[in-house]
PAKE-744508 format. One record per residue: residue number from 1; residue in one letter; x, y, z of N, C-alpha, C in turn. Coordinates in Angstrom, 1 decimal, decimal comma. Example, Ala and Ser with C-alpha at 12.3 -4.5 7.8 and 13.67 -1.06 7.14 Angstrom:
rodren; drenlo; nx; ny; nz; cax; cay; caz; cx; cy; cz
1; A; 13,2; -5,7; 7,8; 12,3; -4,5; 7,8; 13,2; -3,3; 7,8 .
2; S; 12,8; -2,2; 7,1; 13,7; -1,1; 7,1; 12,9; 0,0; 7,9 .
//
This chain:
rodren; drenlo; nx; ny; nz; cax; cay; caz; cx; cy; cz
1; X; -57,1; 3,8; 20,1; -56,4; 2,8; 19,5; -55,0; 3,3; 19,2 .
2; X; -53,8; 2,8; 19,7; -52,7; 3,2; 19,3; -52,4; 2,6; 18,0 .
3; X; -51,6; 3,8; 17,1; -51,1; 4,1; 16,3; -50,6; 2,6; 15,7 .
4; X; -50,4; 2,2; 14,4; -49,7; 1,0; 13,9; -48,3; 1,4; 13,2 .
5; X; -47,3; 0,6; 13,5; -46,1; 0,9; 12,9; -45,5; -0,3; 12,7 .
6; X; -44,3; -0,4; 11,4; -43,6; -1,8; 11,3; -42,9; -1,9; 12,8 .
7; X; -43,0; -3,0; 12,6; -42,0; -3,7; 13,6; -40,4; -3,4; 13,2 .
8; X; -39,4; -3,3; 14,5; -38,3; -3,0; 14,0; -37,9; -4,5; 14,0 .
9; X; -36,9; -4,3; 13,1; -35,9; -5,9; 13,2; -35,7; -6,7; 14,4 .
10; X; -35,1; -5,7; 15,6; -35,2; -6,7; 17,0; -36,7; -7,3; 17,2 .
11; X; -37,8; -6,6; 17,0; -39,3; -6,8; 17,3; -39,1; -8,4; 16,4 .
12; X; -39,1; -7,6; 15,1; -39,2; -8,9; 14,2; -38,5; -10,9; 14,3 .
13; X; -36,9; -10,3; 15,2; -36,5; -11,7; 15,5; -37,2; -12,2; 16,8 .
14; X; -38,0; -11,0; 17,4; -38,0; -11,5; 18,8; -39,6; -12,5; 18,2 .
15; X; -40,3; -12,2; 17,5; -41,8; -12,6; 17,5; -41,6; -13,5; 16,3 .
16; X; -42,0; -14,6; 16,5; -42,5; -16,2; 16,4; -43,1; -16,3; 14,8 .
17; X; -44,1; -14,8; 14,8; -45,4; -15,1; 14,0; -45,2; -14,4; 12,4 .
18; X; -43,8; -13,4; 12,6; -43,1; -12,8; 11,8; -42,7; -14,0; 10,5 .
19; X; -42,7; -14,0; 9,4; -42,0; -15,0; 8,7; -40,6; -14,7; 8,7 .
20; X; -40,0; -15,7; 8,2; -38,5; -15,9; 7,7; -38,3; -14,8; 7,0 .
21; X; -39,2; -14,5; 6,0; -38,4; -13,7; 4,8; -37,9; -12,0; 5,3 .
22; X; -38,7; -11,8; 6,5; -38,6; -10,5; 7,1; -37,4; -10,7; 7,7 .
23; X; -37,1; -11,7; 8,9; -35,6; -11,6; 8,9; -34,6; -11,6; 8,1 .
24; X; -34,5; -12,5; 6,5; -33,7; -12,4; 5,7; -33,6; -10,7; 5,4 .
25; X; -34,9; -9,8; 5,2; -34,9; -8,7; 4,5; -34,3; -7,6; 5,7 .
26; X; -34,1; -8,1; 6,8; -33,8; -7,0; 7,7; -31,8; -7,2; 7,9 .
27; X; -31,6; -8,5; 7,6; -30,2; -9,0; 7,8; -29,9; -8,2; 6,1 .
28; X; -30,2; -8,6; 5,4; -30,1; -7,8; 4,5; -29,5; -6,4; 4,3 .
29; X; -30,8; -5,8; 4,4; -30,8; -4,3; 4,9; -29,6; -3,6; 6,0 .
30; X; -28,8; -4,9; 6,6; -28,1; -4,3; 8,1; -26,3; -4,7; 7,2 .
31; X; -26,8; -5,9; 6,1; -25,3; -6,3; 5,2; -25,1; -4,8; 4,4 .
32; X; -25,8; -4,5; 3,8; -25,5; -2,8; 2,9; -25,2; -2,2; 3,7 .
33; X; -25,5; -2,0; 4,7; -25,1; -1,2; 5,4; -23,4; -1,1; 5,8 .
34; X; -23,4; -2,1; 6,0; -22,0; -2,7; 6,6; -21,0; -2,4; 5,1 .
35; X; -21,6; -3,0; 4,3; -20,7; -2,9; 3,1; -21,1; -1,6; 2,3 .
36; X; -21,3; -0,6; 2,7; -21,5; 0,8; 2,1; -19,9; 1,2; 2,0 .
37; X; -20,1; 1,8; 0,4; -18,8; 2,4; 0,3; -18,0; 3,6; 1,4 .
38; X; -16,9; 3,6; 1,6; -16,4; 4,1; 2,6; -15,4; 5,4; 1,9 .
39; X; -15,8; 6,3; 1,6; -14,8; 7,0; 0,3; -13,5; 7,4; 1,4 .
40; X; -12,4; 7,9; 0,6; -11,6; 8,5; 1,1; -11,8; 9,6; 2,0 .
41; X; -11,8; 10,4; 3,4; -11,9; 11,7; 3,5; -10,6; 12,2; 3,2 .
42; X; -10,8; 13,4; 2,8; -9,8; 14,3; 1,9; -10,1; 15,7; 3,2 .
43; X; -8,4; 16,1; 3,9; -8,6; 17,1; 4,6; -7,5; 18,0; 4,2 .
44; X; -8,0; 19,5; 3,7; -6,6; 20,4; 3,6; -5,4; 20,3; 4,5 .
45; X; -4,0; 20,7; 3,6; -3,3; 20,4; 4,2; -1,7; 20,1; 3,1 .
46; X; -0,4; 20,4; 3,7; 0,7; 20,2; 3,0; 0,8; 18,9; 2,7 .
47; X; 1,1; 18,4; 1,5; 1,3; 16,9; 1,9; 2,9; 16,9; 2,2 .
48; X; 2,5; 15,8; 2,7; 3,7; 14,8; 3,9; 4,7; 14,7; 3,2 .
49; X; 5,8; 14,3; 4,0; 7,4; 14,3; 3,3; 7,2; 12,7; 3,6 .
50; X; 7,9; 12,1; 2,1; 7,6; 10,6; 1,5; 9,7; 10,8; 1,3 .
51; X; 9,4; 9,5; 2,3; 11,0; 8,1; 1,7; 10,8; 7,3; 0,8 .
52; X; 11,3; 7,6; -0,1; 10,8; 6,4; -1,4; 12,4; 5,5; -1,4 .
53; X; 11,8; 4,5; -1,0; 13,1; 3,7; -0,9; 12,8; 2,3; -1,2 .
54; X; 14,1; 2,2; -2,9; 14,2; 1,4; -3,6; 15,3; -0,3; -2,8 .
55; X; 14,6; -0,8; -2,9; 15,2; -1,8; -2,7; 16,0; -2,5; -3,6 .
56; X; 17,5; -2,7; -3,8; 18,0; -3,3; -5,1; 19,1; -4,5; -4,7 .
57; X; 18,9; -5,1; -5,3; 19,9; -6,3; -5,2; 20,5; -6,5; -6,5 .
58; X; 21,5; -6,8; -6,7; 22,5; -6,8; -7,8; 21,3; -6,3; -9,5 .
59; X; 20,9; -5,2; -9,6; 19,8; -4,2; -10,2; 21,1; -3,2; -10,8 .
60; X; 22,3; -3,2; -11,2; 22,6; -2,8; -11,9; 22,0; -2,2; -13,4 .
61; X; 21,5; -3,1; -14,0; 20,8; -3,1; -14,9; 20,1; -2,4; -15,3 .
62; X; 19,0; -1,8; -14,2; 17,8; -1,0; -14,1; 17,8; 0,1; -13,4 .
63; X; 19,0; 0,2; -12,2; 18,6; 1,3; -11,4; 19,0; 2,7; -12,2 .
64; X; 19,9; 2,8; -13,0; 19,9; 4,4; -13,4; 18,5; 5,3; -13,9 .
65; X; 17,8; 4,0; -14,6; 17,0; 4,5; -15,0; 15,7; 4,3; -14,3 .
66; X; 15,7; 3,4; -12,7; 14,5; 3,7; -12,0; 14,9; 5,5; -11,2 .
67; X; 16,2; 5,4; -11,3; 16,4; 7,0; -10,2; 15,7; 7,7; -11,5 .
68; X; 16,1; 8,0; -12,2; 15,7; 8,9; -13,0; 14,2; 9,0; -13,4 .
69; X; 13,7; 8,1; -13,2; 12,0; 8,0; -13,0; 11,8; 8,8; -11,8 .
70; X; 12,3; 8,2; -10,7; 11,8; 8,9; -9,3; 12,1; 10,1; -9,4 .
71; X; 13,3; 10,9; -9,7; 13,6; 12,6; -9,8; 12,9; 12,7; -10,9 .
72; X; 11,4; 12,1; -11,6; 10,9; 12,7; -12,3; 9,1; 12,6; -12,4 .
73; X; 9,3; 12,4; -10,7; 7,8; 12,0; -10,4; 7,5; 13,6; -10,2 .
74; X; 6,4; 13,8; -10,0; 5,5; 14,8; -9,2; 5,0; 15,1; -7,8 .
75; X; 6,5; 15,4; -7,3; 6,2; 15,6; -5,9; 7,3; 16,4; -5,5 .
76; X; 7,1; 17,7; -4,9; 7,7; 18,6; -4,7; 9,0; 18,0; -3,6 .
77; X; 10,3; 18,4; -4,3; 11,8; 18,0; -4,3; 12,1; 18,0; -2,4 .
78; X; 11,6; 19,2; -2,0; 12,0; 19,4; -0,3; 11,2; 18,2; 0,5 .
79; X; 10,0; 18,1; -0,3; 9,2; 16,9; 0,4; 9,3; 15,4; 0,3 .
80; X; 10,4; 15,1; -0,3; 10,9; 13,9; -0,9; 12,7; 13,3; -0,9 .
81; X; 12,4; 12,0; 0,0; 13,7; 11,8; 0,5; 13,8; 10,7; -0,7 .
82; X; 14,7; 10,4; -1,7; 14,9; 8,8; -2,4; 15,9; 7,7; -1,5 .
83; X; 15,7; 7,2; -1,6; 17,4; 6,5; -0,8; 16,8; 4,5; -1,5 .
84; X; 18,2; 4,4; -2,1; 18,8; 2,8; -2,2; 19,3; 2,3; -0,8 .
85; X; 18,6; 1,0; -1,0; 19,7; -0,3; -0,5; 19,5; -1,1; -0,8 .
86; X; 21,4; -1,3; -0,8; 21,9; -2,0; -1,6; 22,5; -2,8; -1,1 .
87; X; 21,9; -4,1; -0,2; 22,9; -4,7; 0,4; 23,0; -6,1; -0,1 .
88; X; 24,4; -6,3; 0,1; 24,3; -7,8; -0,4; 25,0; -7,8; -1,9 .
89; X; 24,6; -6,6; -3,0; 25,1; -6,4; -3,9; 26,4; -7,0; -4,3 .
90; X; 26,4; -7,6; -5,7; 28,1; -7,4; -6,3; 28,3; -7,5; -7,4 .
91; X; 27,3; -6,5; -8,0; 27,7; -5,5; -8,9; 27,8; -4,7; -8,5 .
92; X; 27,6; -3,4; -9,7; 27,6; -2,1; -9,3; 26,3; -1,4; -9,1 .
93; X; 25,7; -1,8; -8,4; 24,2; -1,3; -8,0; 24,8; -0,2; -7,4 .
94; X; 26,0; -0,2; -6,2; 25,4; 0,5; -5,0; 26,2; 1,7; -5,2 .
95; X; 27,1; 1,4; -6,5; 28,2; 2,7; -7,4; 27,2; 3,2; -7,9 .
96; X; 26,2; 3,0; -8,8; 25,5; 3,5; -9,4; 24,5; 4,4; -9,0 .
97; X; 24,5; 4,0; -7,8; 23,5; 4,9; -6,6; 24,2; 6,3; -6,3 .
98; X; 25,2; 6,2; -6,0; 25,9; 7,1; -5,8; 26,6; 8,3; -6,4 .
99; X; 26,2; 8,0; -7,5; 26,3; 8,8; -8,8; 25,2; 9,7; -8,8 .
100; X; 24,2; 9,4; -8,1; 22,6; 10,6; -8,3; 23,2; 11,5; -7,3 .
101; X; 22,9; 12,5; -7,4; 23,0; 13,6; -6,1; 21,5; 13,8; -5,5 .
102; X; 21,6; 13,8; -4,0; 20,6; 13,7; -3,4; 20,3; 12,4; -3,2 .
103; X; 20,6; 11,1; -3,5; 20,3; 9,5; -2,6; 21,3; 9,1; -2,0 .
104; X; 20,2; 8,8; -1,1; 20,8; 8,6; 0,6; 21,0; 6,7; -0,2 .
105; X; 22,1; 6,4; 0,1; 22,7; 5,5; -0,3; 23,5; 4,0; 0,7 .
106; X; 22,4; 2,9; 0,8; 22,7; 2,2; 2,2; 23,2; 0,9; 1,6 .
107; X; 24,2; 0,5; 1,9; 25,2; -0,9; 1,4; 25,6; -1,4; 3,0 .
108; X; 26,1; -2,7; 2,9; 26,6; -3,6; 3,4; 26,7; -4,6; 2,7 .
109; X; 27,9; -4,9; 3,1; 28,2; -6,7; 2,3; 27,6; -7,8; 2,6 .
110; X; 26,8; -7,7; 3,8; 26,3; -9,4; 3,7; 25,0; -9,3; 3,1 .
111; X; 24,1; -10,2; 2,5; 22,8; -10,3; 2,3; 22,0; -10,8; 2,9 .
112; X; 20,7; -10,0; 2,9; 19,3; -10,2; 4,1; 18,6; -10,5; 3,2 .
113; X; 18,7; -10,1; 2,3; 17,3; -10,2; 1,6; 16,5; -9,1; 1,3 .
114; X; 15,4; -8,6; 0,7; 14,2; -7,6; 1,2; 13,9; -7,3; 2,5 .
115; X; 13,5; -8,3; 3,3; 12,9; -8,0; 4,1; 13,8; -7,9; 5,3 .
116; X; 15,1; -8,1; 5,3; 16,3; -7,9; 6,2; 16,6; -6,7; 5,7 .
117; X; 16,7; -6,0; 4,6; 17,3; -4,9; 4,1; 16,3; -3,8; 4,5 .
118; X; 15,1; -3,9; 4,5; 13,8; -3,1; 5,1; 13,6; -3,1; 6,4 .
119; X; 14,3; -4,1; 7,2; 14,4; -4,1; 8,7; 15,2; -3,1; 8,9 .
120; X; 16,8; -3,0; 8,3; 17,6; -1,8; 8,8; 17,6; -0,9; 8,6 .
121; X; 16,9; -0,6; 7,6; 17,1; 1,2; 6,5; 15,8; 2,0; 7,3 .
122; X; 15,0; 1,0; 6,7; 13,3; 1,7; 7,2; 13,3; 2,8; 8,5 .
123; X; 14,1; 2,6; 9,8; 14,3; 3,6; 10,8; 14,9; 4,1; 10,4 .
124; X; 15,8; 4,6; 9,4; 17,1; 5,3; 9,5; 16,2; 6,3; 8,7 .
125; X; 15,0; 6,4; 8,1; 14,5; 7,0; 7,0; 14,0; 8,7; 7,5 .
126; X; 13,8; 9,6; 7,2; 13,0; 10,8; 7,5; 11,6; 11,0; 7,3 .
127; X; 11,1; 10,2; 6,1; 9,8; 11,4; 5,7; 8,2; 10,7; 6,3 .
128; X; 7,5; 11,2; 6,8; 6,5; 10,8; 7,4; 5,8; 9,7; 6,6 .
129; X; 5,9; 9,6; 5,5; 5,7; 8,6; 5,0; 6,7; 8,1; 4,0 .
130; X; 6,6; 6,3; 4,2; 7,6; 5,2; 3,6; 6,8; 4,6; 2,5 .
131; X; 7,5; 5,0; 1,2; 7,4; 3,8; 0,3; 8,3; 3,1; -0,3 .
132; X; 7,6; 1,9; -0,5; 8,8; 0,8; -1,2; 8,6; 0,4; -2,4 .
133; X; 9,7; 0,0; -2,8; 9,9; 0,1; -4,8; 10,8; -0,8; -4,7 .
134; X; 10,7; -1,7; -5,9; 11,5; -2,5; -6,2; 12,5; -1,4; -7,3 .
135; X; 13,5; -2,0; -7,8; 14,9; -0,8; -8,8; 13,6; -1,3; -10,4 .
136; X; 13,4; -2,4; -10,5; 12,6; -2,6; -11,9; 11,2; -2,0; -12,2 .
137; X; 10,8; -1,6; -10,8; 9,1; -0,9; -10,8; 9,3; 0,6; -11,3 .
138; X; 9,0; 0,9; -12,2; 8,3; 2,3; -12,7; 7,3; 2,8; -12,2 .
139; X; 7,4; 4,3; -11,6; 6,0; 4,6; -11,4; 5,5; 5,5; -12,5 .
140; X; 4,4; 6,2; -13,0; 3,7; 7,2; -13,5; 4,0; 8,3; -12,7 .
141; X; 4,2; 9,2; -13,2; 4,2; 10,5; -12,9; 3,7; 10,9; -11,2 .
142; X; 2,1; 10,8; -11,7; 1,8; 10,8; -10,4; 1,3; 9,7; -9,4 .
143; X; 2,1; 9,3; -9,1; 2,1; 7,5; -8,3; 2,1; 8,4; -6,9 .
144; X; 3,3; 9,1; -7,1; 3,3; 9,2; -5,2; 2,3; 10,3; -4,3 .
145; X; 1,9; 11,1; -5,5; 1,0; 12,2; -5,0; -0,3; 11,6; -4,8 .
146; X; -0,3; 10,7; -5,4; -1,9; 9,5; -5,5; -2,2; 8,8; -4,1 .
147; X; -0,5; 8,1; -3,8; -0,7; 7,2; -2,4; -0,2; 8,4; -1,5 .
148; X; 0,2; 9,2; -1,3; 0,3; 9,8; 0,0; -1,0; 11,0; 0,4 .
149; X; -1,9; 11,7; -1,0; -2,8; 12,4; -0,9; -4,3; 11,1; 0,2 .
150; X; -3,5; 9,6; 0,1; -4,7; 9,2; 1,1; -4,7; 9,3; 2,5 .
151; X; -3,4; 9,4; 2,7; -3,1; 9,8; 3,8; -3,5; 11,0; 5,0 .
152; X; -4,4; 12,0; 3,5; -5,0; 12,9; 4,4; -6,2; 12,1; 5,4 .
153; X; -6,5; 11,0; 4,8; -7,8; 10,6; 5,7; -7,1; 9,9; 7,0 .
154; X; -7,1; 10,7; 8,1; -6,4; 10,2; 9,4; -6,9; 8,5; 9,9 .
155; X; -7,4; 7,7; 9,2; -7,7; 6,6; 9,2; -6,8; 5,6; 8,7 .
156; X; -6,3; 5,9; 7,2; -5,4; 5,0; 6,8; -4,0; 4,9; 7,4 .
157; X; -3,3; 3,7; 7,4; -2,3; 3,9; 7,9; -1,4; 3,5; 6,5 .
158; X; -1,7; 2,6; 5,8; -0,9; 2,3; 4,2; -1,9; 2,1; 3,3 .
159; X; -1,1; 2,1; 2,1; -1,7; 2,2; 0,6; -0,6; 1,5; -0,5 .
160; X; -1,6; 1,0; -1,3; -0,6; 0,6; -2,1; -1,6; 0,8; -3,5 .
161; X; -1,1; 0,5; -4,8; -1,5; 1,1; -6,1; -1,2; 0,3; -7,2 .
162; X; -1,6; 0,4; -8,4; -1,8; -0,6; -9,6; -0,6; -1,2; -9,8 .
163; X; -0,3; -2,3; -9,8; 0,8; -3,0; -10,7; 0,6; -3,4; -12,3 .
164; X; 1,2; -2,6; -13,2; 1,1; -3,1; -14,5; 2,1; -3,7; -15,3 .
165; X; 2,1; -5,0; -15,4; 3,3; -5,5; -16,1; 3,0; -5,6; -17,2 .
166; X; 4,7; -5,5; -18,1; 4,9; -4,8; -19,7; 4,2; -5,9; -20,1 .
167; X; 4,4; -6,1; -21,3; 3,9; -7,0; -22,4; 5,3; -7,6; -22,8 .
168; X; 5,0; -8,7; -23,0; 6,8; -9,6; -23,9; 7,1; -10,2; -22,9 .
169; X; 8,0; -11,0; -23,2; 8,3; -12,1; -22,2; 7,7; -12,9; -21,4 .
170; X; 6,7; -13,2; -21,9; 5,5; -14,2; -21,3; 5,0; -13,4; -20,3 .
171; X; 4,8; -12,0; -20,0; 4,1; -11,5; -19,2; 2,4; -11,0; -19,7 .
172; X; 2,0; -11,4; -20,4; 1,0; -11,6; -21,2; -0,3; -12,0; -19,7 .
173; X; 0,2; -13,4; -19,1; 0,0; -14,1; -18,1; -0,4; -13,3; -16,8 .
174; X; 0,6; -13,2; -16,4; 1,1; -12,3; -15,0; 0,8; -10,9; -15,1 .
175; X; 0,4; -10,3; -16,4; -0,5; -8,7; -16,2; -2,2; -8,9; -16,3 .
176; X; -2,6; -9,9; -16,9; -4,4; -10,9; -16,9; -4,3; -10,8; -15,0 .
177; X; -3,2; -11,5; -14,7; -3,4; -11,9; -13,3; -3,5; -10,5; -12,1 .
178; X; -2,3; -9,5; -12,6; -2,8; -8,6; -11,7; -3,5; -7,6; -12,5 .
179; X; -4,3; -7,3; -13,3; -5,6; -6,6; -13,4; -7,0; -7,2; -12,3 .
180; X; -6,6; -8,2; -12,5; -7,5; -8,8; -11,4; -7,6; -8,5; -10,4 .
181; X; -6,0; -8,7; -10,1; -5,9; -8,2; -8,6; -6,2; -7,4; -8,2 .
182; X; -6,0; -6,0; -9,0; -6,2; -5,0; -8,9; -7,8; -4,9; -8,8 .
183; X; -8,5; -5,3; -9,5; -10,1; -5,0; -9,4; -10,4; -5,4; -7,7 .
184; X; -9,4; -6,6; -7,6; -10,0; -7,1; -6,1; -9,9; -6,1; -5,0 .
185; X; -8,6; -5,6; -5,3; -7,8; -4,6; -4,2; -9,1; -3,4; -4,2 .
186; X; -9,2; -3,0; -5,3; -10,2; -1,9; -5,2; -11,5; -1,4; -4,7 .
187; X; -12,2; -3,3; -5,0; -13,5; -3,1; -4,5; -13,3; -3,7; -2,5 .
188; X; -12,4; -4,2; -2,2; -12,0; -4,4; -1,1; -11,7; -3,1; 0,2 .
189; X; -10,9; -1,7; -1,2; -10,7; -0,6; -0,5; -11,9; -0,3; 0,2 .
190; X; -12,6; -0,2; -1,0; -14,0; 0,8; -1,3; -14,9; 0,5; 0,1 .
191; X; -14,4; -0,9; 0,3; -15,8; -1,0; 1,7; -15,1; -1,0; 2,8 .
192; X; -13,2; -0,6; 2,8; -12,4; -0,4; 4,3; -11,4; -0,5; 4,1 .
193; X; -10,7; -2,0; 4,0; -9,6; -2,1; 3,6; -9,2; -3,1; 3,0 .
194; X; -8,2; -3,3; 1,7; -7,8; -4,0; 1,2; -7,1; -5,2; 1,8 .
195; X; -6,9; -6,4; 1,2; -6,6; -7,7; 1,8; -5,5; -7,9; 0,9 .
196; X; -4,5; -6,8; 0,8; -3,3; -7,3; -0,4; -2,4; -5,8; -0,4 .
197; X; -1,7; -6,2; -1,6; -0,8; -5,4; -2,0; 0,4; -5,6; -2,7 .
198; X; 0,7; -4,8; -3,7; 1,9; -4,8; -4,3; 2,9; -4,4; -4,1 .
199; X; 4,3; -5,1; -3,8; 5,3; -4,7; -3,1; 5,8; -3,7; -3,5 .
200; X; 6,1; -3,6; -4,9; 6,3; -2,7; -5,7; 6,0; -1,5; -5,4 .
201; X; 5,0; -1,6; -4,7; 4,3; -0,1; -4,4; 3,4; -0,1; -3,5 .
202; X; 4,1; 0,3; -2,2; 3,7; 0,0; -0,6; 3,9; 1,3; -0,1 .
203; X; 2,8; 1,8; 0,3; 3,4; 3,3; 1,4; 2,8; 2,7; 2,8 .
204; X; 3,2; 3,1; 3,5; 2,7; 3,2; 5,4; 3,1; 4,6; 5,7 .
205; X; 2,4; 4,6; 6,9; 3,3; 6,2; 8,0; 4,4; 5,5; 8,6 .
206; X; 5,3; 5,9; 8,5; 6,4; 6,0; 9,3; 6,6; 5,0; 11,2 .
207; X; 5,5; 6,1; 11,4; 5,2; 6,0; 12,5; 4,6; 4,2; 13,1 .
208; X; 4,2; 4,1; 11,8; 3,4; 2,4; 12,7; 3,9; 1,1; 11,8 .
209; X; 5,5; 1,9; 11,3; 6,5; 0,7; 11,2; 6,8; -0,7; 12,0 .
210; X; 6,3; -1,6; 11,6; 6,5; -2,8; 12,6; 7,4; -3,7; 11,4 .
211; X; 8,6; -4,2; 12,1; 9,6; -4,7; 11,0; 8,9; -6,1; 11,0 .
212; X; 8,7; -6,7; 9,6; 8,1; -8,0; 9,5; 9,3; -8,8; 10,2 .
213; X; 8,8; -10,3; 10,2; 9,8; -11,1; 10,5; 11,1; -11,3; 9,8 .
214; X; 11,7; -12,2; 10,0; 13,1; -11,8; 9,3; 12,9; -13,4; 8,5 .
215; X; 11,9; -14,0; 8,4; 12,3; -14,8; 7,6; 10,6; -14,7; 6,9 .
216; X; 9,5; -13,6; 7,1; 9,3; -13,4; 6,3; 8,8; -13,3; 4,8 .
217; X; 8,1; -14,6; 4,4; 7,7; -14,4; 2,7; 7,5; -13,4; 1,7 .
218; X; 6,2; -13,5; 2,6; 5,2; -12,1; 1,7; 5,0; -11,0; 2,7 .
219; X; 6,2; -10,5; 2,8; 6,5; -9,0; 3,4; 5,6; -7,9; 3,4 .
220; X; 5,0; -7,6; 1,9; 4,3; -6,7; 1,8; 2,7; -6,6; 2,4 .
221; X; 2,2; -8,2; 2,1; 1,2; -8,3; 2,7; 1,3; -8,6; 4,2 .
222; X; 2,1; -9,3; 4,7; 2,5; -9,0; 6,4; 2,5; -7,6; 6,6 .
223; X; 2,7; -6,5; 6,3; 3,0; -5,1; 6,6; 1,6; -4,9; 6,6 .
224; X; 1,0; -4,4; 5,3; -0,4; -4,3; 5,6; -1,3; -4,7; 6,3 .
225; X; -1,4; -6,3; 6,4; -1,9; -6,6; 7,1; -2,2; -6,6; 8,9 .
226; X; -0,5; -6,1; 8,9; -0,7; -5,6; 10,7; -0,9; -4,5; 10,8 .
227; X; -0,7; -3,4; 9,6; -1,7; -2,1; 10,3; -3,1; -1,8; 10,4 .
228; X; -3,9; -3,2; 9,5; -5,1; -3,4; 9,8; -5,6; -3,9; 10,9 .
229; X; -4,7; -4,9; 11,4; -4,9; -5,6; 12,8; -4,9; -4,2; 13,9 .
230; X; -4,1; -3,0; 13,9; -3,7; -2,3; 14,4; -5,1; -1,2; 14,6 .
231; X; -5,6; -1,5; 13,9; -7,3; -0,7; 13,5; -7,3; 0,7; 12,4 .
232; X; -6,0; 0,3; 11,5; -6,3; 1,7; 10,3; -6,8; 1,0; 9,6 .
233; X; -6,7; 1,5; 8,2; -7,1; 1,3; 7,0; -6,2; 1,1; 6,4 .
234; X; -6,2; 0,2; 5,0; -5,0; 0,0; 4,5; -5,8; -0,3; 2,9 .
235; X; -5,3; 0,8; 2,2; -6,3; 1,2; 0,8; -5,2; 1,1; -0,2 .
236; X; -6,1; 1,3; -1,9; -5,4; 0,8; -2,8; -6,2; 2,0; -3,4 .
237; X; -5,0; 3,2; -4,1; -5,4; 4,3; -5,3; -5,1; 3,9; -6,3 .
//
């Protein structure tokens, strides 16, 4: 008498006499699978030289004190390019810039917008990896060592990370809203890739720069979203 064994799943759709609930329990069994956490791989190694490049539009107001944030992140000085643009400006955003030693400093008079201003600069940039900042976004300390250490997993191609808006001024609202987001972003990483992002705080490689359209909305999530079409990963630390 040969041996008795479960039937495998294909056995189980193919036979008639199987109930239903076995196929539920095998389609099941094949969904965990599919949605099993996907952790980061983490491979030694220098990390990457990052363009952090602030986008500002008449940000007078705020940029001295976003540069001074960024020359006070946690990421070693040779590995780290800053650069403004400032196009379109008329105030003194793009004076103000130029006052830091060490940012690469990009003006023109006419205005594009974001996503016209990230069309021109973005090539002109050096560091293997690009991130973007609005002049009002603060990062933490270690923001950039966070999104580019994902980078060691040769899968990802972008990342983006927490947005936390202050309290006051009716942002009460609009920080409920992105905590949320953020839970979404995270459990979305966890199983591949995320389905969002904060402009505020966008890295990609360099390399698989595709300039969104020129007219553009939601820039940030257009970006991500085609390096996922492209077959990376596009994660949220």
């Amino acid at each position: 008498m040969a041996a008795s064994s479960s039937p495998s799943c294909g056995a189980r759709r193919a036979a008639a006499r199987w109930p239903g609930s076995t196929w539920a329990s095998c389609t099941s069994r094949r969904a965990r699978r599919r949605l099993a956490a996907r952790p980061l791989e983490a491979r030694p190694g220098p990390l990457p030289t990052v363009s952090l490049l602030i986008v500002a539009y008449n940000e007078q107001a705020v940029l001295a004190e976003k540069l001074r944030n960024s020359f006070a992140l946690d990421y070693p000085a040779d590995r780290l390019q800053i650069a403004v643009v400032a196009d379109g400006s008329t105030d003194d955003t793009a004076q103000i810039a130029t006052t830091f030693d060490g940012v690469a400093v990009f003006y023109e008079p006419p205005r594009r917008g974001k996503v016209g201003a990230m069309r021109r600069v973005v090539p002109q940039l050096s560091g293997e990896i690009v991130v973007i900042s609005d002049a009002n976004a603060m990062y933490s300390p270690g923001a950039l060592k966070a999104l580019a250490g994902a980078f060691a997993d040769p899968a990802v191609g972008s990342a983006t990370g927490a947005k936390r808006v202050q309290s006051g001024a009716g942002g009460e609202g609009e920080g409920l809203y992105w905590r949320y987001e953020s839970n979404l972003l995270r459990w979305e990483s966890a199983l591949g890739s995320a389905a969002g992002a904060a402009g505020e705080i966008l890295a990609f490689r360099r390399s698989l720069w595709e300039a969104p359209p020129a007219d553009a909305v939601i820039e940030d999530f257009h970006l991500a979203m085609r390096v996922v079409a492209r077959g990376w990963r596009h994660v949220y630390v």
